[in-house]
C-alpha positions as CSV (number, residue, x, y, z in Angstrom):
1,X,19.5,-91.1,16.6
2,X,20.3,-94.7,16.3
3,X,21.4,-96.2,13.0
4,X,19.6,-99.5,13.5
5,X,17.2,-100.0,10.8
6,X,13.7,-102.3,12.3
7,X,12.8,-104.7,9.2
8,X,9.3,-105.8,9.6
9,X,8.2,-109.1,7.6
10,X,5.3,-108.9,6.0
11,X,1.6,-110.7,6.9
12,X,1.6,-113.7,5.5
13,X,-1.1,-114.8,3.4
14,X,-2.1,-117.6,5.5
15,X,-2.4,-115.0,8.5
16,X,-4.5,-112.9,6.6
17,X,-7.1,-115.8,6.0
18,X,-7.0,-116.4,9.7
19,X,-7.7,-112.5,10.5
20,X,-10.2,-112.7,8.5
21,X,-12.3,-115.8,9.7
22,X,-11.8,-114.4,13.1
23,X,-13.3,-110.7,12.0
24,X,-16.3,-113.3,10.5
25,X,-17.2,-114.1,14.2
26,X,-19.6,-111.6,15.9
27,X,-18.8,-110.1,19.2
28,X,-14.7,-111.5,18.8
29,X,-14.6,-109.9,15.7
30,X,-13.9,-106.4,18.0
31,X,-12.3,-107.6,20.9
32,X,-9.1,-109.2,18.3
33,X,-9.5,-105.6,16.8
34,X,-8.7,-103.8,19.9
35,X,-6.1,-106.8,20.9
36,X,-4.6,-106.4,16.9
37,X,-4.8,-102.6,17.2
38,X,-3.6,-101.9,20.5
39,X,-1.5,-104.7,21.5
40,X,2.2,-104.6,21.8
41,X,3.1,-108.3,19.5
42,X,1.3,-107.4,16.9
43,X,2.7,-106.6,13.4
44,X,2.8,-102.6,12.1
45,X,0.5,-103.0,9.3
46,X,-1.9,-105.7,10.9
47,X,-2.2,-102.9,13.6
48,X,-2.7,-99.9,11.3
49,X,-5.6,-102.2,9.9
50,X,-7.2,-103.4,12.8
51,X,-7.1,-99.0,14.5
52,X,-8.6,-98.5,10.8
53,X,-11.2,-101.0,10.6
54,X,-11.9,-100.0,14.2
55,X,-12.6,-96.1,13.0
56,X,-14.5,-97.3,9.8
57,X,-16.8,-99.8,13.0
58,X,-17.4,-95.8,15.1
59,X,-18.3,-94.1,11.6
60,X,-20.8,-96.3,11.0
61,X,-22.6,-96.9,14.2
62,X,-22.4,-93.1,14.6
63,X,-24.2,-92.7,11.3
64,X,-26.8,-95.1,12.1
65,X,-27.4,-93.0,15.2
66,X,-27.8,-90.6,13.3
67,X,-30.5,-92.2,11.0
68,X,-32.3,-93.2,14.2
69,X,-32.8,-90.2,15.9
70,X,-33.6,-88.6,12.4
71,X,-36.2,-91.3,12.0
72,X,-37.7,-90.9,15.7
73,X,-37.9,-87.2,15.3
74,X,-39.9,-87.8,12.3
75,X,-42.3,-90.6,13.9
76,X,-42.9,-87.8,16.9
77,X,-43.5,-84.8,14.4
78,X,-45.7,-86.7,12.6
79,X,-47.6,-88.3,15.3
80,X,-49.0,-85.2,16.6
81,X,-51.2,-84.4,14.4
């Protein structure tokens, strides 16, 4: 094993403000979060947040799904009477 150490810096606060208009803007909002996740200049911890904020985007339209198809079910059940 090597005994070089990696020292990240941390995201400033100034970067932060900026991730965070950009995530304001429909539609670019998840194409930075797969280039912030996924890309190979971005920082550790602004990629562990963008692949977690990414997970939390597929647990909720999965739920939603859900909630749909429960719904629909419901409207055809009902309907046949």
């Amino acid at each position: 094993m090597d005994n070089q150490t990696t020292q990240y810096k941390p995201v400033a606060l100034g970067e932060w403000m900026i991730t965070m208009l950009i995530c304001a803007i429909p539609i670019v909002n998840i194409i930075m979060l797969f280039i912030w996740g996924f890309g190979s200049n971005t920082q550790p911890s602004k990629a562990n947040w963008a692949k977690a904020t990414l997970i939390w985007f597929a647990i909720i339209i999965a739920f939603y799904v859900l909630v749909f198809i429960a719904i629909l079910g419901g409207m055809a059940t009902s309907s046949s009477y």
